[in-house]
N, C-alpha and C positions, 0 to 999 in steps of 0.2 A: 588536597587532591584536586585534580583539574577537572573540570566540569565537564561531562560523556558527550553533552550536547550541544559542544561550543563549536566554533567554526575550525578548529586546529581536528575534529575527530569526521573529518568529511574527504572524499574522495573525488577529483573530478573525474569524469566520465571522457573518453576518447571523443568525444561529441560536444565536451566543451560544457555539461549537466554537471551539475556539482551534488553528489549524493554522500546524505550521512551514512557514517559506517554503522551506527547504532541501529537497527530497527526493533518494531515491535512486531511481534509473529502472532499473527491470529488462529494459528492452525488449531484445531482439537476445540475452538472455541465457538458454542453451541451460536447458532442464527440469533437468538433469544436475548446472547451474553454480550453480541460483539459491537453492537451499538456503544453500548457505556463503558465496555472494555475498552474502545479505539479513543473514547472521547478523555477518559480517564489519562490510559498513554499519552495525547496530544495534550492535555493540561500540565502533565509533567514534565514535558519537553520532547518527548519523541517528534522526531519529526520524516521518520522514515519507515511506512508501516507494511508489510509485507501482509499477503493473502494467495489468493490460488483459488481458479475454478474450481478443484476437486473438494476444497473447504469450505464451498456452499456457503459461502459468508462476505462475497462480494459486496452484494447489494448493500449491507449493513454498514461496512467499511465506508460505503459509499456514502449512505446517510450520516455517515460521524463526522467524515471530513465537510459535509456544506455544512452541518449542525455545529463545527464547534469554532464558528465566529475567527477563525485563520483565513490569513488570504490562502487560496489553491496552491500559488507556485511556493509557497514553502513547508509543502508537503511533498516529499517522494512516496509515490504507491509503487510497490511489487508486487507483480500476479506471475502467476504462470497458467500453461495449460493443458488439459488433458492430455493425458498420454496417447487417445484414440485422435488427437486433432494434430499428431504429427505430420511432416509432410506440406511443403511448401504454400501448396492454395488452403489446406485447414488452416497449418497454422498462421494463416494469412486472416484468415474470415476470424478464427480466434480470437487472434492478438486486438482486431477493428470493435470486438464485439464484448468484451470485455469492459473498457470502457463505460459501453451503454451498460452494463448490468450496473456496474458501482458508482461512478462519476456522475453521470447525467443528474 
């Protein structure tokens, strides 16, 4: 069986970003759990880890990816955001602000 997290199971991006098809979903996963959740995934090969403002578990996600000894760019993070932050200037200040919750 071929390996989920080889380079044959990745998508390039119109932009020329190469993103794994595989991710790991943090959603439903308590502030508390998602530190060692995400770092657990990323030891086993995940290398595309999905989250979302409404999942309160940015910041943690964020802490997993400096904490687990990977360079940054071969990690893809997905977030989304609020449904109240739609709309071109929210989801502008969103999209900027996001970031600073989990990455920085």
């Amino acid at each position: 069986m071929a390996d989920m997290f080889d380079e044959r199971h990745s998508v390039v991006l119109a932009n020329g970003v190469k993103m794994p098809l595989l991710g790991f979903g943090c959603y439903q996963i308590p502030a508390d759990d998602t530190e060692r959740c995400v770092l657990d995934a990323l030891e086993v090969g995940y290398r595309h880890i999905d989250t979302a403002e409404a999942y309160l578990n940015e910041k943690e996600v964020g802490a997993a990816v400096r904490g687990s000894g990977l360079n940054r760019a071969e990690i893809f993070v997905t977030s989304k955001i609020w449904i109240c932050h739609y709309g071109y200037e929210k989801t502008k200040t969103a999209v900027y602000r996001s970031p600073n919750r989990s990455l920085s």
